[in-house]
RODO-2510 file (C-alpha; in nm, 4 decimals, decimal comma):
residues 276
     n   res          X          Y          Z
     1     x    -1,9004     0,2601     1,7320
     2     x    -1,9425     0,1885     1,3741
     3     x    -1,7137     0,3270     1,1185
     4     x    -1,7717     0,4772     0,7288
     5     x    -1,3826     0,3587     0,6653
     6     x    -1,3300    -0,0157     0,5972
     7     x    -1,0099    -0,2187     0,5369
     8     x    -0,9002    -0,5256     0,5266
     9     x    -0,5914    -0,7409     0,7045
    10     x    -0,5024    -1,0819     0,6957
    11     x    -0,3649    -1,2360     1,0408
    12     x     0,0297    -1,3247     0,9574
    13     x    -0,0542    -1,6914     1,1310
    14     x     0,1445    -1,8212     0,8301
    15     x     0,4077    -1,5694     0,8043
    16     x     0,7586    -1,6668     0,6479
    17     x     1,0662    -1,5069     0,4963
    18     x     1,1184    -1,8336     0,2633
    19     x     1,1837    -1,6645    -0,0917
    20     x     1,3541    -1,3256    -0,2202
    21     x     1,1246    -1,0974    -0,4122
    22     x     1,2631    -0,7631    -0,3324
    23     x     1,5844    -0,6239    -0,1475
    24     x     1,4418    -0,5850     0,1863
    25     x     1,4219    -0,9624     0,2236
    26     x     1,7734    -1,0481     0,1549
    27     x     1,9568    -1,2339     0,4062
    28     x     1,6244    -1,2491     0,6318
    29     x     1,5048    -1,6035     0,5544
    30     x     1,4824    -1,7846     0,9018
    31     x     1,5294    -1,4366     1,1008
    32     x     1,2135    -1,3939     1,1436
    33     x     0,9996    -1,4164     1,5314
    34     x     0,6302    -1,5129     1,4314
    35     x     0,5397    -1,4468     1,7655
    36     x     0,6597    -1,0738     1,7878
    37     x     0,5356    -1,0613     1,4247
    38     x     0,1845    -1,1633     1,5797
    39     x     0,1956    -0,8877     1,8659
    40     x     0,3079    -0,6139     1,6164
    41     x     0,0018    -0,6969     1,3450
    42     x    -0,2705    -0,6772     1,6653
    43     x    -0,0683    -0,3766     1,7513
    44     x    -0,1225    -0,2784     1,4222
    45     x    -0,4920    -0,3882     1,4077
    46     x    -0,5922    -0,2205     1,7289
    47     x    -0,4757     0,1122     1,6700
    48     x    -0,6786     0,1170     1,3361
    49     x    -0,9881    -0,0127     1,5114
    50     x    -1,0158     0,3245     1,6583
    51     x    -1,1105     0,4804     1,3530
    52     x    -1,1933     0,2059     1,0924
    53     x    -1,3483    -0,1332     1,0919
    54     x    -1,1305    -0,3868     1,0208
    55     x    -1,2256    -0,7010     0,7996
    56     x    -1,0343    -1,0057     0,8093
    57     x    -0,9141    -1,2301     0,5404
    58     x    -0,8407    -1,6355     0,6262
    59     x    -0,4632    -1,7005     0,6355
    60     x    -0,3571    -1,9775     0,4303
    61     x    -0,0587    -2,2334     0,4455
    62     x     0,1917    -2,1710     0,2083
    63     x     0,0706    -1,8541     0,1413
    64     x     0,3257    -1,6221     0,3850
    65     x     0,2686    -1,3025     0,1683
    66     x    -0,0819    -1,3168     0,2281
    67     x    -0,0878    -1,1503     0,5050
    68     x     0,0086    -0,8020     0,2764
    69     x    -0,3367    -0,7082     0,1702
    70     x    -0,2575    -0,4476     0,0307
    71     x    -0,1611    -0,6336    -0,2689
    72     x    -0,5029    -0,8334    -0,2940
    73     x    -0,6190    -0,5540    -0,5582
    74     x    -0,7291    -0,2273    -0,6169
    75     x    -1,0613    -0,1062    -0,4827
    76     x    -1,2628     0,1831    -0,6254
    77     x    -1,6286     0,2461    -0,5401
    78     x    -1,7821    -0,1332    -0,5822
    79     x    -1,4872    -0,2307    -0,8856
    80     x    -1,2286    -0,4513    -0,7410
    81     x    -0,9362    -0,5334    -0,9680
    82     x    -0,7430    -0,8194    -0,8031
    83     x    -0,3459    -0,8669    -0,8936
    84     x    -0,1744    -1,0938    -1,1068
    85     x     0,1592    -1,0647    -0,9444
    86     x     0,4658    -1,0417    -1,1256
    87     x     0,6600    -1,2882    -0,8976
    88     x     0,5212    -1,6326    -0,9215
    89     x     0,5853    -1,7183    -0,5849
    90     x     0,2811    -1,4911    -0,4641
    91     x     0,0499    -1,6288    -0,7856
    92     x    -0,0959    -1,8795    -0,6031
    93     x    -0,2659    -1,5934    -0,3854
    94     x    -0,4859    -1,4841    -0,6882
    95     x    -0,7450    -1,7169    -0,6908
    96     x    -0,8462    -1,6669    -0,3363
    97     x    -0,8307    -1,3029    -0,3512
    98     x    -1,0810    -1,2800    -0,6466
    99     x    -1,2577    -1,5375    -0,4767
   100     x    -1,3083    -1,3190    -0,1713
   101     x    -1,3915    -1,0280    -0,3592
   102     x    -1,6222    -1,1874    -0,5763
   103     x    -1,8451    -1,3285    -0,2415
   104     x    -1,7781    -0,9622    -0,0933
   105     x    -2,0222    -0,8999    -0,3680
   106     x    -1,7460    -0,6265    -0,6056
   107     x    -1,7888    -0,6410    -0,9451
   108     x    -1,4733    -0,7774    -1,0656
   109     x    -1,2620    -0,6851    -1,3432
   110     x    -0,9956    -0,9388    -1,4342
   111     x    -0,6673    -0,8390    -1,6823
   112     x    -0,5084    -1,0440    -1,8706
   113     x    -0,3218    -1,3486    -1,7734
   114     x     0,0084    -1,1483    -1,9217
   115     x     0,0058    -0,8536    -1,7527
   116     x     0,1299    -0,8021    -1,4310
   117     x    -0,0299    -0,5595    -1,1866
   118     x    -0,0318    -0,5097    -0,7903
   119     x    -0,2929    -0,4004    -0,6833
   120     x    -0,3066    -0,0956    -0,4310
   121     x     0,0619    -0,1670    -0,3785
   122     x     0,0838     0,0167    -0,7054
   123     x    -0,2318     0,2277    -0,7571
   124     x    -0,2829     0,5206    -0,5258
   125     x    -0,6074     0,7599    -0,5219
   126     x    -0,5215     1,1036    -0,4600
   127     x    -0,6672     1,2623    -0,1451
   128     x    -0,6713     1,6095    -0,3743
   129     x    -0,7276     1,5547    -0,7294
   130     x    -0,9602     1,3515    -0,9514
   131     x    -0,6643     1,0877    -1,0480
   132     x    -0,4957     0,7787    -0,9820
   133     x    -0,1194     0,7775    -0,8887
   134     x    -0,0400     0,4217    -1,0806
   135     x     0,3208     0,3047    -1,0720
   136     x     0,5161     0,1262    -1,2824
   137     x     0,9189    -0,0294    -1,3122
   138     x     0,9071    -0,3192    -1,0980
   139     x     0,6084    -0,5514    -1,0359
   140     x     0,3271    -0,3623    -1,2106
   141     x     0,3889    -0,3283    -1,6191
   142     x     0,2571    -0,0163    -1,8189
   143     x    -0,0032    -0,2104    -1,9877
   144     x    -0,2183    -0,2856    -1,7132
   145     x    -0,2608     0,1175    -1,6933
   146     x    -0,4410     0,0912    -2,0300
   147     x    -0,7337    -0,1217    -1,8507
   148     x    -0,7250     0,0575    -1,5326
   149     x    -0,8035     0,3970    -1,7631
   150     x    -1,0919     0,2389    -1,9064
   151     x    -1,2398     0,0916    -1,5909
   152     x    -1,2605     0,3694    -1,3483
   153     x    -1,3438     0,7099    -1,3465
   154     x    -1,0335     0,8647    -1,2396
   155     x    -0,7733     1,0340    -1,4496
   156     x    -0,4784     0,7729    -1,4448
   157     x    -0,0810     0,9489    -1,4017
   158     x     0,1605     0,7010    -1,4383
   159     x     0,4411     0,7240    -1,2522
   160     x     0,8147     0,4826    -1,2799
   161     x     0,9943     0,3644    -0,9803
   162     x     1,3730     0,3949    -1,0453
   163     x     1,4885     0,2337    -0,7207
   164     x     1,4238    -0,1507    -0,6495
   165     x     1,4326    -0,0799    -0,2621
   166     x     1,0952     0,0838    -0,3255
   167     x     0,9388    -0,1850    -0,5316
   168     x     0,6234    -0,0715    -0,5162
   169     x     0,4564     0,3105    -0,4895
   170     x     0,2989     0,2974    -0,1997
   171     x     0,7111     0,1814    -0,0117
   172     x     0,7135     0,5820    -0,1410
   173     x     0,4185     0,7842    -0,1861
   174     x     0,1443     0,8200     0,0028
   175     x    -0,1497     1,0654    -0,0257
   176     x    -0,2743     1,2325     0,2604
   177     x    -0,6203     1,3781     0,3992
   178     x    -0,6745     1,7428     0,2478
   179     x    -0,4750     1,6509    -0,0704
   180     x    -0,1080     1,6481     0,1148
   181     x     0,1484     1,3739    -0,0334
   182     x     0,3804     1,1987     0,2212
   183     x     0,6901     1,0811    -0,0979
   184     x     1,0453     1,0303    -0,1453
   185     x     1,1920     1,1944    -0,4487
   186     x     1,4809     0,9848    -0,5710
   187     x     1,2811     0,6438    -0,5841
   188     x     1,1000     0,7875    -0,9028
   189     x     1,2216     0,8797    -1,2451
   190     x     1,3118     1,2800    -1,2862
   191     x     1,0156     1,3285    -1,5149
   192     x     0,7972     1,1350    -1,2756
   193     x     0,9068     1,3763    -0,9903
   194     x     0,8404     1,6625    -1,2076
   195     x     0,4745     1,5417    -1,3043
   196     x     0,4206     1,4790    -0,9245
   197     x     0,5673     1,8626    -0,8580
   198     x     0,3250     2,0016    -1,1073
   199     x     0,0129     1,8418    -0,9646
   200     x     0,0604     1,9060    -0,5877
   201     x     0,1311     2,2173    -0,4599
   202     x     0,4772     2,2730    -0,2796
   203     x     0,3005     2,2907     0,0571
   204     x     0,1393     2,0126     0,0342
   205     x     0,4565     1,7961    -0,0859
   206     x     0,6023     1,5974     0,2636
   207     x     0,9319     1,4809     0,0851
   208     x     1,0403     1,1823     0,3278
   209     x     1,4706     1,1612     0,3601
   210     x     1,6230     0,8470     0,2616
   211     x     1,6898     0,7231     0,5720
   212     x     1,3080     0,7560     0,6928
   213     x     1,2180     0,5924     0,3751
   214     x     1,4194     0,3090     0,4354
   215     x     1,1966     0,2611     0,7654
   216     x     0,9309     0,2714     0,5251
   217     x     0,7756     0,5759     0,6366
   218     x     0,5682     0,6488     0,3238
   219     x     0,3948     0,2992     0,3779
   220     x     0,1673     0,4693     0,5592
   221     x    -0,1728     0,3975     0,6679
   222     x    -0,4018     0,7496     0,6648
   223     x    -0,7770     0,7623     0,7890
   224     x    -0,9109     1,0962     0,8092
   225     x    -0,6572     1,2807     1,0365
   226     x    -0,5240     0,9631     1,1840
   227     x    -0,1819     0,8400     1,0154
   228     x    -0,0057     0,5209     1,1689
   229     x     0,3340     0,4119     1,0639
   230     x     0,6575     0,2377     1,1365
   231     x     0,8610     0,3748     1,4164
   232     x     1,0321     0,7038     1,2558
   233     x     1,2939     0,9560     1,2957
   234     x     1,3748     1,3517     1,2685
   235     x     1,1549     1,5572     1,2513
   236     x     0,9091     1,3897     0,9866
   237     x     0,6489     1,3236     1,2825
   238     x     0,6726     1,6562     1,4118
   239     x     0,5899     1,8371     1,0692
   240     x     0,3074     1,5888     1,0227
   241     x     0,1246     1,7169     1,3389
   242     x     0,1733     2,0386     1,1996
   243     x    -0,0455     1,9790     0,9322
   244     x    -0,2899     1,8444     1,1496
   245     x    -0,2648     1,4686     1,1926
   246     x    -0,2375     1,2921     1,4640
   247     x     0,0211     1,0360     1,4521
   248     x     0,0811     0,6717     1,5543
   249     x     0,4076     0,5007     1,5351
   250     x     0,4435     0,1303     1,5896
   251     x     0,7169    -0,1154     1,5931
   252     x     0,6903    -0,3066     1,2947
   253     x     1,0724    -0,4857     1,2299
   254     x     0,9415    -0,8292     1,1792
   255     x     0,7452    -0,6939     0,8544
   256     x     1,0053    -0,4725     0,7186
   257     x     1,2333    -0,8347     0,6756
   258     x     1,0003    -0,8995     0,3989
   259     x     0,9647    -0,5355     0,2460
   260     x     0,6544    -0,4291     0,3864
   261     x     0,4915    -0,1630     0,6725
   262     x     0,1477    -0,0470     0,7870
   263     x    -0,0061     0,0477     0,4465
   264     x     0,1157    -0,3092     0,2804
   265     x    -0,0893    -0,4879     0,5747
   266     x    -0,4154    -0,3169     0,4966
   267     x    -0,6188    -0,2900     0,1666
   268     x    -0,9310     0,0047     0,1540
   269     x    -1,1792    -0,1281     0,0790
   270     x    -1,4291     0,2204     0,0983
   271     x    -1,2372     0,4111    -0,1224
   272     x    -1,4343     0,7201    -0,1941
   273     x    -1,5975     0,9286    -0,4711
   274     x    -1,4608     1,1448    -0,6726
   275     x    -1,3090     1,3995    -0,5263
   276     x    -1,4439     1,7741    -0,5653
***
């Protein structure tokens, strides 16, 4: 069966909690079991295989963080803008990723060497409207916004994080099929939450409780009506099947030790036109 939807993973064969670059990873270095970490990613991998084709990028020794794709860059039609993280322990990522892009045959766009940005960790397309949900507070600065306005086609609404638990906007946001938004309120600034209010209607908003965004529920992964996500509780599940979707939840503890779910393994890499 071939697939219109691709994204890309990186097998976690080199996989470590060995530094502290966000508050999930506190206290986890040497907790973590590679080989459950192994079964949960194929878990992972599988379950998208139903519905998209899955590329693989080469894990790399010394590279544990790697394996969250997600932050490789942002994709948009054939532009790929690969990160320049803000902590230097994941720098040495950057030149394969732009590497891999380049000989994936994306015209790349490259920002300056001072400006720290994270890729689709931190740049969102809305399944809705013609914009670009593009965070800012933590590991992406406002500056790279600047070059992201001028480079694609999509109306760019920034949008600061307020809580360091969700470092990045996709830990709490996360745009839907037929323009819903899966989000948690408090991890963004009040006039942040009011420009996300204004653009998307009140039935469309999923707001996501704190304790189901702490098992990263907004880090979700969403291919047409298919959404797959850390194991979740109440009745978030329930009133996503209402809308439609059909939901997969997998057991993804291994990840979460270094601040990451389903969406932070997997970069799109056929992100679409447009929309109407």
């Amino acid at each position: 069966m071939t697939h219109d939807t691709r994204i890309l993973m990186c097998p976690p064969d080199h996989f470590e909690v060995d530094y502290v670059i966000n508050p999930w990873m506190d206290g986890h270095s040497g907790s973590l079991d590679l080989a459950l970490a192994r079964e949960q990613w194929e878990a992972l991998r599988e379950a998208i295989s139903t519905c998209a084709e899955v590329r693989l990028l080469d894990p790399r020794p010394g590279l544990p963080d790697l394996v969250f794709t997600a932050n490789a860059g942002l994709v948009y039609q054939n532009l790929a803008v690969p990160s320049h993280f803000m902590p230097h322990e994941r720098r040495p990522e950057e030149p394969f990723l732009r590497a891999w892009f380049e000989a994936e045959g994306f015209e790349v766009r490259v920002l300056p060497q001072n400006i720290a940005f994270e890729g689709a960790g931190d740049a969102l397309i809305d399944r809705g409207g013609p914009w670009l949900w593009t965070g800012y507070g933590f590991r992406t600065e406002l500056e790279a916004h600047d070059y992201l306005r001028r480079w694609f086609d999509l109306e760019l609404v920034s949008i600061r994080l307020v809580d360091p638990r969700f470092y990045h906007i996709d830990t709490c946001l996360c745009p839907l099929d037929g323009g819903y938004l899966l989000y948690h309120p408090p991890a963004f600034a009040a006039e942040s939450r009011k420009e996300i209010e204004r653009r998307v209607p009140r039935h469309k908003r999923i707001p996501v409780s704190v304790e189901n965004a702490g098992h990263f529920a907004c880090n979700a992964v969403n291919v047409g009506d298919c959404i797959f996500m850390n194991r979740t509780g109440g009745e978030l599940v329930g009133v996503l099947e209402s809308r439609g979707f059909r939901v997969t939840q997998l057991g993804l503890s291994e990840f979460l030790k270094a601040g990451g779910s389903a969406k932070c393994l997997t970069l799109k890499l056929t992100e679409p036109q447009r929309p109407a």
